[in-house]
N, C-alpha and C positions, 0 to 999 in steps of 0.2 A: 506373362502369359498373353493369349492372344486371346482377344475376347470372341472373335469365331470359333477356337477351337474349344471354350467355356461353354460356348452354346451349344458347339455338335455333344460335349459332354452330360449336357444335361439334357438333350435331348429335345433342346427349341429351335426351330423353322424359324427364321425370317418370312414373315407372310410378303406378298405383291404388298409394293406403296396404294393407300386406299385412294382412289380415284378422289381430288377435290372436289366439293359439292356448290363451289361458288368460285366466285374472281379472286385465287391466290394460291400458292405454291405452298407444297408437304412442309419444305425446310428450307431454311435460308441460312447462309454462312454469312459471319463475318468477321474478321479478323479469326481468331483463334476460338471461337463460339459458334456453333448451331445451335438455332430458334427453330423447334418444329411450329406447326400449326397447331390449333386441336384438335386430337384426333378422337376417332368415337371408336366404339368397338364392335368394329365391320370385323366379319369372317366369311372370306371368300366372295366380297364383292357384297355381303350382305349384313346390314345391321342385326346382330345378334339378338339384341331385346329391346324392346320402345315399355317408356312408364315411367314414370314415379318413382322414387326410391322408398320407403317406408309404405306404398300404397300397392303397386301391380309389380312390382321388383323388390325382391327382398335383400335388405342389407348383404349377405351371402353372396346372392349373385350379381349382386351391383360390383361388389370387391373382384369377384373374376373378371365381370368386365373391364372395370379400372386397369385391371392386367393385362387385358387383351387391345385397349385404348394404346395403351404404355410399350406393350408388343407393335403397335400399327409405328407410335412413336420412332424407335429403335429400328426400325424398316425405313422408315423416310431419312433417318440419320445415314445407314447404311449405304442408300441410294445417290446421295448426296456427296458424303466423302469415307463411306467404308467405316463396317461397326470396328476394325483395328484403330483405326487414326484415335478411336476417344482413351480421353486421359482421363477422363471423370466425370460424372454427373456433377449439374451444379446444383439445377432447382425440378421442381416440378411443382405445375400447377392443374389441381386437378378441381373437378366441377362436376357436381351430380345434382341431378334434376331430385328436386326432392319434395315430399308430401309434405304439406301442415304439421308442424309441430315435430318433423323429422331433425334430430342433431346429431348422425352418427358419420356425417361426413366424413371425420380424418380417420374412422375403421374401414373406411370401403377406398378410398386412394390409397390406403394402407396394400393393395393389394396391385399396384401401379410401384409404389415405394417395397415391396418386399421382391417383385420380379425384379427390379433392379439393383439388389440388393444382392441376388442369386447369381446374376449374370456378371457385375464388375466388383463384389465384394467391398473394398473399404472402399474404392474410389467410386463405388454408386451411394453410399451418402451423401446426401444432398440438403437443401433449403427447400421448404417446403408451404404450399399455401392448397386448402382445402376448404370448398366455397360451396354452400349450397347455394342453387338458384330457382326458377319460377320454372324454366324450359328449356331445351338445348334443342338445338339443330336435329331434325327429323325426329324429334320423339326420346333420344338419345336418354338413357338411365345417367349418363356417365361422359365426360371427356376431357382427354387430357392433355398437356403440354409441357412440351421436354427440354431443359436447355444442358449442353453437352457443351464442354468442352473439346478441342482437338489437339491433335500434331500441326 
């Protein structure tokens, strides 16, 4: 199956590649792997939520963003070398800005890991690392990072 025609099936847009917000490029190939950047979850040019995760962002919708981080993801891949050429997800590494005492980090990537899950089925199982941290770039609840395999 072609993984564009998965998407029109399901009814997901490839959003515009999100504009980088410092010195370095959405995606980079090599050999038979793309390395996105991190991506946050911009919709339409704008960051959806700034906060905390367990403080001004609720668990809930940190997980949406993670998915829409994982969307921005999948859009740089595409831009790069076509969401067809992938053969598999390998990892994802995802990061949410988190409150004191917050640990629900691997339920809110869960939702970066269940979009892709949706869109290439077995071949989007993947390796997975979920990291709270102090702050992320612009306020950012959430960001994340995709490694794909290719043709």
């Amino acid at each position: 199956m072609k993984w564009s025609a998965r998407l029109d099936e399901l009814g997901i847009e490839l959003p515009a590649v999100a504009a980088p917000v410092a010195a370095y490029v959405p995606a980079v190939r090599t050999g038979s792997h793309v390395y996105t950047s991190g991506q946050l979850p911009f919709v339409g040019g704008e960051l959806a939520a700034t906060g905390k995760v367990g403080a001004e962002v609720s668990p809930e919708e940190a997980k949406q963003h993670a998915r829409t981080a994982a969307l921005n993801g999948l859009a740089a891949v595409h831009a790069l070398v076509g969401i067809d050429s992938v053969v598999r997800v390998v990892k994802v590494v995802g990061y949410v800005a988190s409150s004191e005492g917050f640990g629900g980090q691997p339920a809110v990537i869960n939702g970066a890991s269940e979009l892709l899950g949706e869109v290439f089925g077995e071949a989007g199982a993947h390796a997975r690392a979920a990291v709270g941290v102090a702050e992320l770039p612009l306020g950012a609840p959430v960001e994340v990072e995709l490694i794909v395999e290719v043709e």
